[in-house]
BAMARVO-486858 format. One record per residue (C-alpha): x, y, z. Coordinates in Angstrom, 1 decimal, decimal comma. Layout:
! residues N
      c1      c2      c3
       X       Y       Z
...
END
This chain:
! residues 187
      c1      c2      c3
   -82,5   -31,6    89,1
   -81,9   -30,8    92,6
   -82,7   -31,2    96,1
   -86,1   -31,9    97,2
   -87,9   -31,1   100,4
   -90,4   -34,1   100,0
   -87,1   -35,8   101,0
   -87,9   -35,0   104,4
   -91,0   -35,8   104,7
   -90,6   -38,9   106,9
   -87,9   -37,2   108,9
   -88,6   -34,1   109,9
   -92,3   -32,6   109,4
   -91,6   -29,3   110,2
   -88,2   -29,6   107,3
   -90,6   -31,0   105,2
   -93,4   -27,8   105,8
   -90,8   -25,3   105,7
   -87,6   -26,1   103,5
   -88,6   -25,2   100,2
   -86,2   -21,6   100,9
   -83,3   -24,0   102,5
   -83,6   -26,3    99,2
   -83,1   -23,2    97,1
   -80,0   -22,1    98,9
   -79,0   -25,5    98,7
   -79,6   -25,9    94,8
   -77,9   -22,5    94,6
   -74,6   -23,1    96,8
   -73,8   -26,8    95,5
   -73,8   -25,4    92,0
   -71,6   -22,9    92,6
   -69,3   -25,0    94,3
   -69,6   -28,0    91,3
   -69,4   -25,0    88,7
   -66,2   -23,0    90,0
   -64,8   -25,1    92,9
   -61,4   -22,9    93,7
   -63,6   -20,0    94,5
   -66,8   -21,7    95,9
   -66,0   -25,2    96,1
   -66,4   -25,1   100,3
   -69,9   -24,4   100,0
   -70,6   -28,0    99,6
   -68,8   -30,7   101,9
   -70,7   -33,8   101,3
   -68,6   -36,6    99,6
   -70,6   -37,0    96,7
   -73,9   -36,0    95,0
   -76,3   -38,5    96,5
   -79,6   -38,1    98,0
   -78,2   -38,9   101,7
   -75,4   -36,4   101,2
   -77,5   -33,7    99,5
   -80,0   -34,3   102,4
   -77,1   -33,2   105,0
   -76,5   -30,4   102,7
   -80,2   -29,2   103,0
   -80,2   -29,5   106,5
   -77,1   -27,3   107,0
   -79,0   -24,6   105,3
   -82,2   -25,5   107,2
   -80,1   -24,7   110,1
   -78,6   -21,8   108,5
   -81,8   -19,9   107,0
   -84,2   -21,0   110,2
   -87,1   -20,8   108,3
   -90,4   -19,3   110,5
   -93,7   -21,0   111,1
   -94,9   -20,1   107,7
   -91,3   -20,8   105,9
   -88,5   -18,2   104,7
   -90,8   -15,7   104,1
   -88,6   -12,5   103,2
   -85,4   -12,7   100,2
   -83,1    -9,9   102,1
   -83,1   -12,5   105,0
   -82,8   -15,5   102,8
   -79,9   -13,7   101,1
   -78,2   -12,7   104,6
   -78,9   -16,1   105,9
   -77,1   -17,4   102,7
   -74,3   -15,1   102,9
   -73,8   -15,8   106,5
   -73,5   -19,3   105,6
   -70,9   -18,8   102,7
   -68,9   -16,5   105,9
   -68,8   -19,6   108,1
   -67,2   -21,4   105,4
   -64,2   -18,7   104,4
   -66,2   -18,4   101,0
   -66,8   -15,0   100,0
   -70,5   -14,8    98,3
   -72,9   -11,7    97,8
   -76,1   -11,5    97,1
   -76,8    -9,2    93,7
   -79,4    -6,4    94,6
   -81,5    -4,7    92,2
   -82,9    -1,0    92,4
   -84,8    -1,4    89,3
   -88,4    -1,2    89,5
   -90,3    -4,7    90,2
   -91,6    -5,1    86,3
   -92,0    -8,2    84,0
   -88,9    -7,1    82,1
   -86,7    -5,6    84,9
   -87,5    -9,2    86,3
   -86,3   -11,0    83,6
   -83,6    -9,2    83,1
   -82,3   -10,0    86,4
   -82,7   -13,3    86,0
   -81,0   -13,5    83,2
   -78,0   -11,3    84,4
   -77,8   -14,2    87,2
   -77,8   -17,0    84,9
   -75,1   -15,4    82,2
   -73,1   -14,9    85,6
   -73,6   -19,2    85,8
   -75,6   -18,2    89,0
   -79,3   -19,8    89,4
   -81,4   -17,7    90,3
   -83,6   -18,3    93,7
   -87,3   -17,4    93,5
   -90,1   -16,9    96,1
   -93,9   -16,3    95,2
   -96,3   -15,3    97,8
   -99,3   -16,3    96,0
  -102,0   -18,2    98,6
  -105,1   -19,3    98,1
  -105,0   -19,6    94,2
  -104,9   -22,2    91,9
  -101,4   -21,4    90,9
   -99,9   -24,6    91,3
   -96,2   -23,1    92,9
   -98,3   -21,2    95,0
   -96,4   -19,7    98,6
   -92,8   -21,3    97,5
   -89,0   -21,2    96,9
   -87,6   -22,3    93,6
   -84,6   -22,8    91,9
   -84,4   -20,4    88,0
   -82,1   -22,5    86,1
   -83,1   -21,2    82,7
   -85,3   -18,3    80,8
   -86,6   -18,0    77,7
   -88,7   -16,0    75,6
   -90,1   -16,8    72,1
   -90,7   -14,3    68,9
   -94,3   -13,9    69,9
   -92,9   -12,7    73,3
   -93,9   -16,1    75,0
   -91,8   -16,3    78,4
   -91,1   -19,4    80,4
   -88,6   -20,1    82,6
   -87,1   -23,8    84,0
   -87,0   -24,2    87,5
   -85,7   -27,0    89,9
   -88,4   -27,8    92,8
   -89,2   -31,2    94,2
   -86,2   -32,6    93,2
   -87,7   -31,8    89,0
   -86,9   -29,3    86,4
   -90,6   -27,9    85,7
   -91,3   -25,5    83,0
   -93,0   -22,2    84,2
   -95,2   -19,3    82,0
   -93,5   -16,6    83,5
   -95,7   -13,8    83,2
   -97,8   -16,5    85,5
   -95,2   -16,7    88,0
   -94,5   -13,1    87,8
   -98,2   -12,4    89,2
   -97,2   -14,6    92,0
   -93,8   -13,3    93,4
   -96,4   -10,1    93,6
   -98,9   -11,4    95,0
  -100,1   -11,1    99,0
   -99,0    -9,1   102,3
   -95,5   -10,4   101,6
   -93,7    -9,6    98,3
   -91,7   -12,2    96,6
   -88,6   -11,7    94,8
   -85,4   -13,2    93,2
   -81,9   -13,9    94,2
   -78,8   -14,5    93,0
   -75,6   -14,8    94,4
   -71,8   -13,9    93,1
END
């Protein structure tokens, strides 16, 4: 399910307006640390899985992503930032880069590279102003699929939910704006 930034909202209003980039990285790095704990297993300190210790996760990569006024706004620096904060923690974690041109299926396939690697797959769409419901905001890819009639969906966590997500709609998004969105994984 994951971590959810409506979990701050009666903290921290500016967590709350910005931390949908920090609750990726957060989704992302607890996994990896639950999934393969000899290699990445300092990513997460908390004692357990609860809400009070996920929420100190979040906040350390609040602290470590420093989202601007509008929120993370750019992947290179969310994947520096998240890199940065594996190197504080003697874990050694890259962010996978793609040259391949920014289509629906060199998308995918990325995404799906990440996930057969048992990385989720962090995802920003600048889309404002729209009815796209996900609009201007960081998820979590946790699974994609494509049917016979070349259907294509992917799960995501956000607000502490797995949602299900046309993909060719969210693709439109991540391209939408005077920012580009984009995907991330890490390995």
């Amino acid at each position: 399910m994951g971590g959810d930034q409506g979990w701050w909202k009666n903290i921290d209003n500016e967590k709350f307006n910005r931390g949908c980039g920090p609750v990726a990285a957060a989704n992302i790095t607890s996994y990896l640390a639950e999934a393969n704990p000899s290699k990445y297993g300092r990513l997460y300190s908390p004692a357990s899985m609860s809400q009070n210790d996920f929420l100190r996760h979040m906040d350390a990569l609040y602290d470590a992503i420093k989202p601007g006024f509008i929120g993370e706004v750019f992947v290179m620096h969310f994947k520096d930032a998240v890199e940065n904060y594996a190197r504080n923690k003697n874990v050694t974690l890259s962010g996978v880069i793609s040259d391949a041109a920014f289509t629906l299926d060199n998308t995918a396939n990325y995404i799906k590279d990440g996930l057969r690697a048992n990385s989720p797959v962090a995802t920003l769409n600048t889309k404002k102003f729209s009815d796209y419901y996900y609009e201007w905001h960081w998820m979590t890819i946790t699974k994609y699929y494509r049917d016979t009639s070349d259907n294509r969906w992917i799960a995501v966590s956000t607000w502490g939910e797995r949602r299900g997500i046309d993909y060719r709609v969210h693709f439109d998004a991540m391209k939408w704006g005077w920012v580009e969105g984009g995907l991330m994984y890490f390995k």
